[in-house]
N, CA, C and O of each residue as an XYZ file, in Angstrom:
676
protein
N       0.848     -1.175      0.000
C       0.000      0.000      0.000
C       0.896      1.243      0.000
O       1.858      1.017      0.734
N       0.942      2.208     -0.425
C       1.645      3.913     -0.855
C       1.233      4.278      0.461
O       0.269      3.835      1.084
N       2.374      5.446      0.945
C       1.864      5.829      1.960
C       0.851      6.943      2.233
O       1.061      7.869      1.450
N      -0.120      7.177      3.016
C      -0.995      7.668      3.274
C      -0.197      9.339      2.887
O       0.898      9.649      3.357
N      -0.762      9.972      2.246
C      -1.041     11.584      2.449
C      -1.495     12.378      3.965
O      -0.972     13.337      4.534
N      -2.415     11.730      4.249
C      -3.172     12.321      5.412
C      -3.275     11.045      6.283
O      -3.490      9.902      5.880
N      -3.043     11.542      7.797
C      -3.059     10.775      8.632
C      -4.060     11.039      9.446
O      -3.664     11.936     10.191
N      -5.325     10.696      9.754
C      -6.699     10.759     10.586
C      -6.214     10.127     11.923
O      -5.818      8.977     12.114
N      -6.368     11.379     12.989
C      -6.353     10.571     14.329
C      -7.318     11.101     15.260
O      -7.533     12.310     15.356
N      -8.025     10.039     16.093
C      -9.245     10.281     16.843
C      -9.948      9.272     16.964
O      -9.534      8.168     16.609
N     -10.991      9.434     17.420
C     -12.027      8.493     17.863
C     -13.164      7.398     16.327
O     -13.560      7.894     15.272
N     -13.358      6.055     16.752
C     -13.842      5.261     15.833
C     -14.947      4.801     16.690
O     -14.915      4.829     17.920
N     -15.900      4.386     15.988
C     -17.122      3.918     16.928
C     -18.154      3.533     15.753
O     -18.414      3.973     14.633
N     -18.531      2.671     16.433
C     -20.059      1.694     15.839
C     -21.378      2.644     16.364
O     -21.572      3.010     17.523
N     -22.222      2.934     15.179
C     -23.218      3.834     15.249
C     -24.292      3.252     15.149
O     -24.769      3.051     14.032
N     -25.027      2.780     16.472
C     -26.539      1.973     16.292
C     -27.427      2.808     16.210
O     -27.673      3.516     17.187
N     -28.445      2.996     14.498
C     -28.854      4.439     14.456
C     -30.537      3.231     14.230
O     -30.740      2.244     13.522
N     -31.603      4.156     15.457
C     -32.805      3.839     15.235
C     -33.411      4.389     15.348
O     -33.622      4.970     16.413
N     -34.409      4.609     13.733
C     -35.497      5.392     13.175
C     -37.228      5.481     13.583
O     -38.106      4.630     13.439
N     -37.275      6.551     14.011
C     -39.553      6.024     14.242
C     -39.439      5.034     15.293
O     -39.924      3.916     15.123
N     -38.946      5.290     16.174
C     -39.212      4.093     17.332
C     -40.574      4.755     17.844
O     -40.848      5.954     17.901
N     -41.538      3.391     18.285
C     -42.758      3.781     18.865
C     -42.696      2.527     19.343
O     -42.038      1.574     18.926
N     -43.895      2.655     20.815
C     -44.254      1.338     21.483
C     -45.179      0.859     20.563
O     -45.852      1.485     19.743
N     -45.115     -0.604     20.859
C     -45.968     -1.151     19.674
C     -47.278     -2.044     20.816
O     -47.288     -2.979     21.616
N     -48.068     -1.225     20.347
C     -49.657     -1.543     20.770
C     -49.940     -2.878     22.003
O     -50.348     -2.811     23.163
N     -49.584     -3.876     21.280
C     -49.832     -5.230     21.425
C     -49.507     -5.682     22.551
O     -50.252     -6.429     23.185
N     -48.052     -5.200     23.075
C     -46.906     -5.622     23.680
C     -46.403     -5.090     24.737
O     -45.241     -4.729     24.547
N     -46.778     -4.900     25.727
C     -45.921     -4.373     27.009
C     -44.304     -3.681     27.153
O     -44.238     -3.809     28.376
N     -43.664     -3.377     26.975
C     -42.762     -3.032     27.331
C     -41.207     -3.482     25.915
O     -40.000     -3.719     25.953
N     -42.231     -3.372     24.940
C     -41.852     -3.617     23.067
C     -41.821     -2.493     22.354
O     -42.876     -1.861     22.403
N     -40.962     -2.024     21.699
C     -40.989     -1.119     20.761
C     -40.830     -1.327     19.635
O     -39.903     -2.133     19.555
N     -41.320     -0.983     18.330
C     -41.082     -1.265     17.266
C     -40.668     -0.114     16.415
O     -41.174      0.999     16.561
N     -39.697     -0.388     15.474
C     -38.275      0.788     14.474
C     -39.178      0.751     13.241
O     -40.037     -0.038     12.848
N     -38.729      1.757     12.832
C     -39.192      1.737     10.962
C     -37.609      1.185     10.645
O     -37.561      0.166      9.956
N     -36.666      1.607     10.966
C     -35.599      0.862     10.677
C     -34.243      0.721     11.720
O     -34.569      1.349     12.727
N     -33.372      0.371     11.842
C     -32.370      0.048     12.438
C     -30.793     -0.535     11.357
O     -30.553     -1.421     10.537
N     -30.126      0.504     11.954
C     -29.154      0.536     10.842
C     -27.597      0.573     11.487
O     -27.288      1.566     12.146
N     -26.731     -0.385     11.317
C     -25.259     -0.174     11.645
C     -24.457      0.678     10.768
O     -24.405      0.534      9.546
N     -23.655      1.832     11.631
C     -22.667      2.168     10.800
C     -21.386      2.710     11.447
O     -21.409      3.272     12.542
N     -20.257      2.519     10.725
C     -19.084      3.360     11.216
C     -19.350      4.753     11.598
O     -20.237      5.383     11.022
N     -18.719      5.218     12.427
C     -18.433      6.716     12.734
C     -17.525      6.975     13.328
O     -16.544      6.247     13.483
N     -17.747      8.437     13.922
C     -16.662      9.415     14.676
C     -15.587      9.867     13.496
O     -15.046      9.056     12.745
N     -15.441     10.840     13.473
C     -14.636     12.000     12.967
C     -13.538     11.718     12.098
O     -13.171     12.144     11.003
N     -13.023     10.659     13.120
C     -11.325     10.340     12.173
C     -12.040      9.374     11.441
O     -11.713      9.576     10.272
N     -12.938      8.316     11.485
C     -13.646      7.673      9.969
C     -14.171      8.184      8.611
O     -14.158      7.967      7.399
N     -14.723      9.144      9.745
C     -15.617      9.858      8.642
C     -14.857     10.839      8.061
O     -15.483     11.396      7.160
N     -13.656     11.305      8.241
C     -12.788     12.310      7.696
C     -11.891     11.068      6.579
O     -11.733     11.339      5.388
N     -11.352      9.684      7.209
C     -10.790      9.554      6.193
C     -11.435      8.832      4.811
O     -10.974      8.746      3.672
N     -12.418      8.457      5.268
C     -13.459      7.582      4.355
C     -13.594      8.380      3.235
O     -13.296      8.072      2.081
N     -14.244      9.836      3.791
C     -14.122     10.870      2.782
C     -12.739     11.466      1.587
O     -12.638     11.643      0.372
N     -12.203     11.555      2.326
C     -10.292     11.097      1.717
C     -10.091     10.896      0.689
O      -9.661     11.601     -0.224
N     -10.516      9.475      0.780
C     -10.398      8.363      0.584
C     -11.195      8.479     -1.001
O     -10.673      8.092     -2.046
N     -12.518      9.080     -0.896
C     -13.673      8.930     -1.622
C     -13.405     10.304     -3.005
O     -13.764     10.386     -4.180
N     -12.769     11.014     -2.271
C     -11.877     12.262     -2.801
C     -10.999     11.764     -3.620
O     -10.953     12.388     -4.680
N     -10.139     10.708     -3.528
C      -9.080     10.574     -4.154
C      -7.617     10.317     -3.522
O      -6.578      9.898     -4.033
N      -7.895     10.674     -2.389
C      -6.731     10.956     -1.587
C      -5.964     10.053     -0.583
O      -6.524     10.019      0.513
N      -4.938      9.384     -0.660
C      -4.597      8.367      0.301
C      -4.570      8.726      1.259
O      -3.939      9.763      1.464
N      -5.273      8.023      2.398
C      -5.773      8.501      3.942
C      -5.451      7.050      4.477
O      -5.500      5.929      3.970
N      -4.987      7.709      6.127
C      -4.886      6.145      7.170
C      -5.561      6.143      8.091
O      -6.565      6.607      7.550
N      -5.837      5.996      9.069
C      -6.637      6.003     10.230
C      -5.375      5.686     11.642
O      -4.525      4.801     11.540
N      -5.474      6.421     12.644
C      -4.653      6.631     13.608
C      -6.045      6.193     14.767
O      -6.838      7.091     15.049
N      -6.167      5.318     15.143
C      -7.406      5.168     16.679
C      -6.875      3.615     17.392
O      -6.133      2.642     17.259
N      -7.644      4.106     18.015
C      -7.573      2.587     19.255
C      -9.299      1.846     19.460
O     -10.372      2.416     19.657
N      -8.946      0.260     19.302
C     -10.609     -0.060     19.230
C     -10.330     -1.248     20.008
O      -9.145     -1.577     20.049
N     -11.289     -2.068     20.724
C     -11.146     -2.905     21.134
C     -10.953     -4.845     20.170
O     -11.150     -5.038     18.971
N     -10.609     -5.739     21.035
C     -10.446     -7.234     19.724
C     -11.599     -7.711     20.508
O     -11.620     -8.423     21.512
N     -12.926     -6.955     19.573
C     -14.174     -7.115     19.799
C     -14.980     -7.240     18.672
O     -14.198     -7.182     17.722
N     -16.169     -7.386     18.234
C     -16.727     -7.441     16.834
C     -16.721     -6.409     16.747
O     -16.508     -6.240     15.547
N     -16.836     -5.168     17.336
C     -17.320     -3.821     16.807
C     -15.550     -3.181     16.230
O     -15.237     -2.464     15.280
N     -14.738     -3.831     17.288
C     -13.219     -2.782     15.875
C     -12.722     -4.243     15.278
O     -11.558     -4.339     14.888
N     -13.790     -5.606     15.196
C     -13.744     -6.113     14.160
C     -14.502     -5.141     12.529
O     -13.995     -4.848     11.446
N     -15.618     -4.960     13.009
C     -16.318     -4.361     11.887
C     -15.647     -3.003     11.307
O     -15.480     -2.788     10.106
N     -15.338     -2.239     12.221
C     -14.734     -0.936     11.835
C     -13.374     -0.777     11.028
O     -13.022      0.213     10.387
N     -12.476     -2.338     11.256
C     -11.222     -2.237     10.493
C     -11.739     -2.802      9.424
O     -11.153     -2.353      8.439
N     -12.527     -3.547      9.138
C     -13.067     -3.978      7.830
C     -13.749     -3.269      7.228
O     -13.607     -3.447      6.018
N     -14.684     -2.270      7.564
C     -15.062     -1.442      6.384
C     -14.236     -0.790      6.563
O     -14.028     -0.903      5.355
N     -13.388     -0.081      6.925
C     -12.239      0.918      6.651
C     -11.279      0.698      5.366
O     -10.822      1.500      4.552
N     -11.136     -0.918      5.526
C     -10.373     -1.131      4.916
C     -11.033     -1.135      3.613
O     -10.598     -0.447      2.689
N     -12.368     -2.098      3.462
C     -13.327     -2.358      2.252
C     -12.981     -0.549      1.601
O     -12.372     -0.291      0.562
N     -13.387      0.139      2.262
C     -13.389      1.630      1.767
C     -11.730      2.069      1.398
O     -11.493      3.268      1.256
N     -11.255      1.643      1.336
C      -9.694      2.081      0.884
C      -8.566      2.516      1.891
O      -7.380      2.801      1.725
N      -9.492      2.453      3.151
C      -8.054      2.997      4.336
C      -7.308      2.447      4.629
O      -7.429      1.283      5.012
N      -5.826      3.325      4.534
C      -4.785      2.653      5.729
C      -4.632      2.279      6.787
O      -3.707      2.847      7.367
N      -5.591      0.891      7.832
C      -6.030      0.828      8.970
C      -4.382      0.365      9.524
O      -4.361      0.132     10.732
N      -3.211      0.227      8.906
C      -2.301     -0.361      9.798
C      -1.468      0.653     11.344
O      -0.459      0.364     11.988
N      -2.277      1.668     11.464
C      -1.852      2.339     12.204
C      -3.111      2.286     13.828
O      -3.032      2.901     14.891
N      -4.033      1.389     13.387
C      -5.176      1.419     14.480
C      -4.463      0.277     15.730
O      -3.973     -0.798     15.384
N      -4.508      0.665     16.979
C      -4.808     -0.274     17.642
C      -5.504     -1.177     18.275
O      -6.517     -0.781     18.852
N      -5.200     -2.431     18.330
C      -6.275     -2.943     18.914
C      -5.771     -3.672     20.264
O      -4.670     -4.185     20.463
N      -6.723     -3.592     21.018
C      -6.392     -4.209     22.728
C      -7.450     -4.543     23.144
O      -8.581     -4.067     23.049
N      -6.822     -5.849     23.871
C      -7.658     -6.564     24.635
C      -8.771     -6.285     25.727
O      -9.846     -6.870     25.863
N      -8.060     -4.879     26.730
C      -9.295     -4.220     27.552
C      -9.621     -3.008     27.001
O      -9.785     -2.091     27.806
N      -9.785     -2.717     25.591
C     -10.650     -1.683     25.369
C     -11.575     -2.445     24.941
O     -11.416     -3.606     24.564
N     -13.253     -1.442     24.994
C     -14.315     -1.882     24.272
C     -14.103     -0.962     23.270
O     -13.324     -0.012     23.351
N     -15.061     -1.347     21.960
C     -15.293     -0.277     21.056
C     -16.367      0.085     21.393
O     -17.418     -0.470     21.714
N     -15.725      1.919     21.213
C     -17.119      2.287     21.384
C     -18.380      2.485     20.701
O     -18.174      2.636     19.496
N     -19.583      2.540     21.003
C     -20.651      2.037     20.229
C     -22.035      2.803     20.964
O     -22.650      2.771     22.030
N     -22.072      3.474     19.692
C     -23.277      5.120     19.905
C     -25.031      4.461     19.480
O     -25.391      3.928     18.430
N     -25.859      4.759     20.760
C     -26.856      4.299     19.992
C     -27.398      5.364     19.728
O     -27.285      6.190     20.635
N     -28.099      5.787     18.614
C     -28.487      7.202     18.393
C     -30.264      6.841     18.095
O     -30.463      5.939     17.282
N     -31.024      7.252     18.477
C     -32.781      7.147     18.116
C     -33.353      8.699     17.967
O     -33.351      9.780     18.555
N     -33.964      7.889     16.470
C     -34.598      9.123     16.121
C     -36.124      9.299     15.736
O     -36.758      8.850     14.781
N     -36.503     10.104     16.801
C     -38.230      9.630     16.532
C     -39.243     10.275     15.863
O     -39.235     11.505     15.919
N     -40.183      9.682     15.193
C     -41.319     10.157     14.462
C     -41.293     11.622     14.255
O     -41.589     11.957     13.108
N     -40.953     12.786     15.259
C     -41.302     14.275     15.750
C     -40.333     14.552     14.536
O     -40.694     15.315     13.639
N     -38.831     13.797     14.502
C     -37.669     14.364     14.004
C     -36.747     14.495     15.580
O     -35.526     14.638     15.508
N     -37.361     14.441     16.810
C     -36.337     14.424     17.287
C     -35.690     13.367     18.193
O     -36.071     12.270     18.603
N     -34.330     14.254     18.393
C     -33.407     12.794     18.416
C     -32.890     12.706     20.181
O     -32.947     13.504     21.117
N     -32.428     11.421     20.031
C     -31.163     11.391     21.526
C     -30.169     10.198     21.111
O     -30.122      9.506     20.094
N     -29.504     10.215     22.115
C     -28.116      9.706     22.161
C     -27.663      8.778     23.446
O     -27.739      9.361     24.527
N     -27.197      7.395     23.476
C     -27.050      6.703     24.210
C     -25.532      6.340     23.896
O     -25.080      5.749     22.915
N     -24.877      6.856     24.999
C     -22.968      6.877     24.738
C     -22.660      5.939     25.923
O     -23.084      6.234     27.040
N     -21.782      4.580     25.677
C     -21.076      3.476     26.743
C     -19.915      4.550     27.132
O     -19.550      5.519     26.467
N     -19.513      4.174     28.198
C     -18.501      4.527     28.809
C     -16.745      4.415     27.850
O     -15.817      5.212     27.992
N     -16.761      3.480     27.150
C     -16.184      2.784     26.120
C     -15.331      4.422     25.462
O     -14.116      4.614     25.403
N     -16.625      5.555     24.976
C     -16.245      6.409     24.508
C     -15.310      7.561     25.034
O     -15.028      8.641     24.514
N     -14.814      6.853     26.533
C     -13.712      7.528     26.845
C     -12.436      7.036     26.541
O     -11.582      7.915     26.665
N     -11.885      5.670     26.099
C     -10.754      5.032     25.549
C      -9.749      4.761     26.323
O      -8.603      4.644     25.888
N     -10.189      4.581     28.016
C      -8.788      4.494     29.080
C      -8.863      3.448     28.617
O      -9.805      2.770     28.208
N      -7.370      3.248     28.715
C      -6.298      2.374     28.216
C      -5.194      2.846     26.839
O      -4.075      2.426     26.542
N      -5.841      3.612     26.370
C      -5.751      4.024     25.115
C      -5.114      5.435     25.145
O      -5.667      6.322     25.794
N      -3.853      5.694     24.397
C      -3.071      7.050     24.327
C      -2.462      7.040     23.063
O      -1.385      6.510     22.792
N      -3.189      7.640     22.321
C      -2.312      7.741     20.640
C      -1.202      8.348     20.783
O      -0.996      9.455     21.281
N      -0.467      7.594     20.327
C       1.076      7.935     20.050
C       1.225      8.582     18.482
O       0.257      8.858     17.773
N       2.823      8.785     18.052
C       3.270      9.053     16.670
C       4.655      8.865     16.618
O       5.500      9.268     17.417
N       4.782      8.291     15.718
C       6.019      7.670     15.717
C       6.734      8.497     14.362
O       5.992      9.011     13.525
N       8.185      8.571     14.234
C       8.777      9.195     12.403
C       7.734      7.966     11.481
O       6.990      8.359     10.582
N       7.799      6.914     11.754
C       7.425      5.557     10.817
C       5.488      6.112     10.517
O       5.012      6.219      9.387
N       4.931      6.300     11.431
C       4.003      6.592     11.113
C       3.489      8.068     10.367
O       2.389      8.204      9.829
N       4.506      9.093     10.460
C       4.539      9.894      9.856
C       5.470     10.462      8.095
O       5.722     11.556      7.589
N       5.744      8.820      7.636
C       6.740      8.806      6.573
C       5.613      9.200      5.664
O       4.619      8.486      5.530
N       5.824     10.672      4.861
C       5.483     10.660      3.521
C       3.782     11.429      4.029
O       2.973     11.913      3.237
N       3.664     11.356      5.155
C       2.238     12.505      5.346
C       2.500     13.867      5.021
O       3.555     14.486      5.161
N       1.346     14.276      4.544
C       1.876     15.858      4.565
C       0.923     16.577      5.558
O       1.152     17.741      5.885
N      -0.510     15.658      6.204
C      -1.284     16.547      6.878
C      -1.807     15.854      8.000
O      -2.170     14.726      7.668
N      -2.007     16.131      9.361
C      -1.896     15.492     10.303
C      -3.438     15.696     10.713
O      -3.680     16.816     11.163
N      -4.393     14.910     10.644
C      -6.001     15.474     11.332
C      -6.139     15.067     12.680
O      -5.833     13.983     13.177
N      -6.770     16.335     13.352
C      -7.145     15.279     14.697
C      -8.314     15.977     14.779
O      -8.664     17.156     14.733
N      -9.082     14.332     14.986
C     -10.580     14.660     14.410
C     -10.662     14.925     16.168
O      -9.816     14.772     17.048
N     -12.431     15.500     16.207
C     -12.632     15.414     17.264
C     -12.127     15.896     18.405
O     -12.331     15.289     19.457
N     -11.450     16.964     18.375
C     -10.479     17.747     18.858
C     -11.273     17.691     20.404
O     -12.489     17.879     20.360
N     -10.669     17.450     21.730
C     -11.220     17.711     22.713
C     -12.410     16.510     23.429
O     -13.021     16.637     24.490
N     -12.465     15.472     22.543
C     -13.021     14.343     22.888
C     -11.706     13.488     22.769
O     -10.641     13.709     22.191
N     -12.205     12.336     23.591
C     -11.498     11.389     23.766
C     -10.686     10.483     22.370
O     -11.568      9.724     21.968
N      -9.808     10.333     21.772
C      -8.833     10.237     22.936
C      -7.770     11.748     22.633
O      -6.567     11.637     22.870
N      -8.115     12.587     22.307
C      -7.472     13.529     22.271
C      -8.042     14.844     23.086
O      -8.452     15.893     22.591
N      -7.950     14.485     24.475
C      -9.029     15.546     25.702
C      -8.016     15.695     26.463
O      -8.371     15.861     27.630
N      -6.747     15.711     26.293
C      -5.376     15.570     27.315
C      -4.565     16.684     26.309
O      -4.160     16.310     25.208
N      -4.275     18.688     26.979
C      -3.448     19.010     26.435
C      -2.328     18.489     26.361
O      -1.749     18.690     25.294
N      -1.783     17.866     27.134
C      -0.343     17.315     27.041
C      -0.033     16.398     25.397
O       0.663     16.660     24.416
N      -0.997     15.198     25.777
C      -1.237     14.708     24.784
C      -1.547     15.153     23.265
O      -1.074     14.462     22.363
N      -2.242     16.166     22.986
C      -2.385     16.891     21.838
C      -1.358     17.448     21.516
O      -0.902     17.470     20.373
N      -0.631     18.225     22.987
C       0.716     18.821     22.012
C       1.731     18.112     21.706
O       2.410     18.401     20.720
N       2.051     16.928     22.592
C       3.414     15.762     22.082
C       2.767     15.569     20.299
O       3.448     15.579     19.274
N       1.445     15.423     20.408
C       0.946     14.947     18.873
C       1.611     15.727     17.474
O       2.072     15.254     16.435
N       1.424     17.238     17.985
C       1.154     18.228     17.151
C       2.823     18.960     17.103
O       3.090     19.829     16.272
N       3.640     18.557     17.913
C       5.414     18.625     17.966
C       5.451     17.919     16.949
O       5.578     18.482     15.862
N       5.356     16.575     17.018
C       5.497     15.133     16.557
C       5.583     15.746     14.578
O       6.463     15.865     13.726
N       4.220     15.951     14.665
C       3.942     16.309     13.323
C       4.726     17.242     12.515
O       5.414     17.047     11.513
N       4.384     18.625     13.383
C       5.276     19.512     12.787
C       6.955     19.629     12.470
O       7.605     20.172     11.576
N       7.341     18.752     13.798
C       8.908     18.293     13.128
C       8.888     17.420     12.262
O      10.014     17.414     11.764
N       8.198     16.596     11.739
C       7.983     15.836     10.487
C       7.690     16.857      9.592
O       7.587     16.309      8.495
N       7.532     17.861      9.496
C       7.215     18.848      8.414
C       5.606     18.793      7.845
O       5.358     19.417      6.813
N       4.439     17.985      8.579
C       3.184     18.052      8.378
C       2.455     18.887      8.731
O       2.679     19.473      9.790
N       1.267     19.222      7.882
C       0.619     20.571      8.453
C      -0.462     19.482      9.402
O      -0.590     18.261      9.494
N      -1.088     20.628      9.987
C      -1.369     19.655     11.435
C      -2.941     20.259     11.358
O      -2.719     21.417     11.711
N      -4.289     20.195     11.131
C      -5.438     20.543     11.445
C      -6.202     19.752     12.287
O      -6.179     18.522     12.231
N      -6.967     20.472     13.167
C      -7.837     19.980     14.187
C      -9.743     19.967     13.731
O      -9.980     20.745     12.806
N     -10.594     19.449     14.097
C     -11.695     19.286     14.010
C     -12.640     20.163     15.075
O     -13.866     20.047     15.052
């Protein structure tokens, strides 16, 4: 694989998105969806997917758990053209996994696991991971796992002595 142009770093997560939820008549304590739908998200996906879709060689920089959900997320990443060899994966992270419901009115809410804070998890940058980038993203600026100034600025040194321009989300 060529090396990535742009390096996406930030948060990855499984998006359980459900549409028209209503209780359903019949049934006590049952609800029934007009639909229910899995998908990738968070910022650094959705920034490099787009990339990606652009034309542009993109990698992905995150941490997910060796769970089905950053089973699923390195596989469509990859299906979609990304450079996932920079993701980690570990044994005590969960991935995190957003349930989002959206009802009949149009309006919505949000059900976030704990997961979406990423302890255990501290993105690093290495010269190797920065060979041949020219632009450094950090999606999600101020969410996890990039909510640690310290951490953002070792990131954003890292980069700029590599000679990458460095944008935040």
């Amino acid at each position: 694989m060529e090396k990535p142009e742009v390096l996406c770093k930030g948060q990855a997560v499984i998006d359980c998105i459900t549409r028209r939820q209503e209780p359903d008549r019949h049934k006590e304590n049952v609800y029934r969806a007009e639909k229910i739908e899995l998908h990738v998200g968070g910022d650094a996906v959705n920034e490099s997917i787009a990339l990606v879709r652009m034309g542009h060689r993109a990698a992905i920089q995150c941490g997910v758990g060796a769970d089905l959900g950053g089973g699923i997320l390195r596989a469509e990443l990859e299906r979609r053209g990304v450079d996932t060899s920079r993701v980690t994966v570990k044994e005590e992270l969960a991935t995190p996994i957003a349930q989002l419901v959206v009802h009949r009115d149009g309006g919505r809410h949000s059900i976030n696991i704990r997961a979406t804070m990423l302890e255990g998890y501290l993105p690093h940058i290495s010269r190797a991971d920065l060979e041949g980038v020219k632009i450094v993203s950090l999606a999600s600026l101020f969410r996890a796992p990039l909510d640690q100034a310290d951490t953002v600025r070792r990131l954003v040194l890292a980069a700029k002595e590599a000679g990458a321009v460095v944008s935040a989300d």
